[in-house]
N, C-alpha and C positions, 0 to 999 in steps of 0.2 A: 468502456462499454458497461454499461447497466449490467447486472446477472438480473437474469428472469423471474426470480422467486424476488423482485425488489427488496433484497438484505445488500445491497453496497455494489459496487464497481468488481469488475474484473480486474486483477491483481496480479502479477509474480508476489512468487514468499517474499523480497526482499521491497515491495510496498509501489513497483513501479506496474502504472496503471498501464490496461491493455488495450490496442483500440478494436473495432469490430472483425478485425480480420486475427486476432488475436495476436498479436506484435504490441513490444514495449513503445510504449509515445517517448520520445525523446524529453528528458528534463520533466515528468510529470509525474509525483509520485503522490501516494495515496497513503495517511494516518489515520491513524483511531476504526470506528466503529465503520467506515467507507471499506476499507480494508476486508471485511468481513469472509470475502470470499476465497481471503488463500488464509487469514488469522482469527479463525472464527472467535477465539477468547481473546479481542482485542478490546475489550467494553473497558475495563476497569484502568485509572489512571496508573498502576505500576506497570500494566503492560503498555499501555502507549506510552507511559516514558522512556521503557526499554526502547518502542520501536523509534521515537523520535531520537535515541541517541543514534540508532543502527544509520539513520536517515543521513544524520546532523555530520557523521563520518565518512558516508557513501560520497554524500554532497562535498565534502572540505578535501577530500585526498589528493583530487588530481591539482589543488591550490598550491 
Protein backbone atom coordinates (compact mmCIF):
# COMPACT_ATOMS: atom_id res chain seq x y z
CA UNK A 1 0.00 0.00 0.00
CA UNK A 2 1.44 3.41 -1.10
CA UNK A 3 1.68 5.90 2.26
CA UNK A 4 -0.08 9.05 1.31
CA UNK A 5 2.71 11.59 1.57
CA UNK A 6 4.16 9.33 -1.64
CA UNK A 7 7.79 8.69 0.45
CA UNK A 8 7.38 4.55 -0.17
CA UNK A 9 5.06 1.53 0.74
CA UNK A 10 3.58 0.66 4.00
CA UNK A 11 5.93 -1.44 5.80
CA UNK A 12 6.38 -3.65 9.23
CA UNK A 13 10.01 -2.72 10.91
CA UNK A 14 11.10 -6.06 9.71
CA UNK A 15 10.69 -4.79 5.75
CA UNK A 16 7.37 -6.88 4.95
CA UNK A 17 5.03 -4.88 2.77
CA UNK A 18 1.35 -4.15 3.89
CA UNK A 19 -1.51 -4.54 1.76
CA UNK A 20 -4.62 -1.91 1.91
CA UNK A 21 -6.31 -3.40 4.73
CA UNK A 22 -2.96 -3.31 6.53
CA UNK A 23 -1.86 -7.03 6.76
CA UNK A 24 1.49 -8.50 5.92
CA UNK A 25 1.40 -9.76 1.87
CA UNK A 26 2.78 -13.05 2.12
CA UNK A 27 6.57 -13.58 0.70
CA UNK A 28 6.68 -9.73 -0.29
CA UNK A 29 9.04 -7.72 1.35
CA UNK A 30 10.35 -4.19 0.87
CA UNK A 31 14.34 -2.78 0.82
CA UNK A 32 16.01 0.52 0.66
CA UNK A 33 14.42 3.74 0.26
CA UNK A 34 10.49 1.90 -0.43
CA UNK A 35 10.82 1.00 3.01
CA UNK A 36 10.63 4.50 4.20
CA UNK A 37 7.71 4.32 6.17
CA UNK A 38 8.65 2.08 9.09
CA UNK A 39 12.92 3.07 8.27
CA UNK A 40 12.90 6.49 7.57
CA UNK A 41 16.98 6.45 7.63
CA UNK A 42 17.01 3.72 5.08
CA UNK A 43 18.74 6.03 2.14
CA UNK A 44 22.39 5.46 2.59
CA UNK A 45 23.95 2.01 1.39
CA UNK A 46 25.29 0.94 5.18
CA UNK A 47 21.80 0.86 6.22
CA UNK A 48 20.28 -1.15 3.35
CA UNK A 49 23.00 -3.52 3.67
CA UNK A 50 22.12 -4.00 7.24
CA UNK A 51 18.59 -4.38 6.26
CA UNK A 52 19.25 -6.65 3.19
CA UNK A 53 21.33 -8.98 5.62
CA UNK A 54 18.19 -8.89 8.25
CA UNK A 55 16.13 -9.93 4.86
CA UNK A 56 18.65 -12.47 3.39
CA UNK A 57 18.18 -14.34 7.05
CA UNK A 58 14.32 -13.96 7.59
CA UNK A 59 14.26 -15.41 4.10
CA UNK A 60 16.95 -18.69 4.46
CA UNK A 61 15.72 -19.88 8.22
CA UNK A 62 12.90 -21.94 7.64
CA UNK A 63 15.55 -23.61 4.63
Amino acid sequence: MPQPDGQGLSVLPDGKALNTQAQAVPGLVVLGPLARDALWEITAVPEIRAQAMKMAEAVLAPL
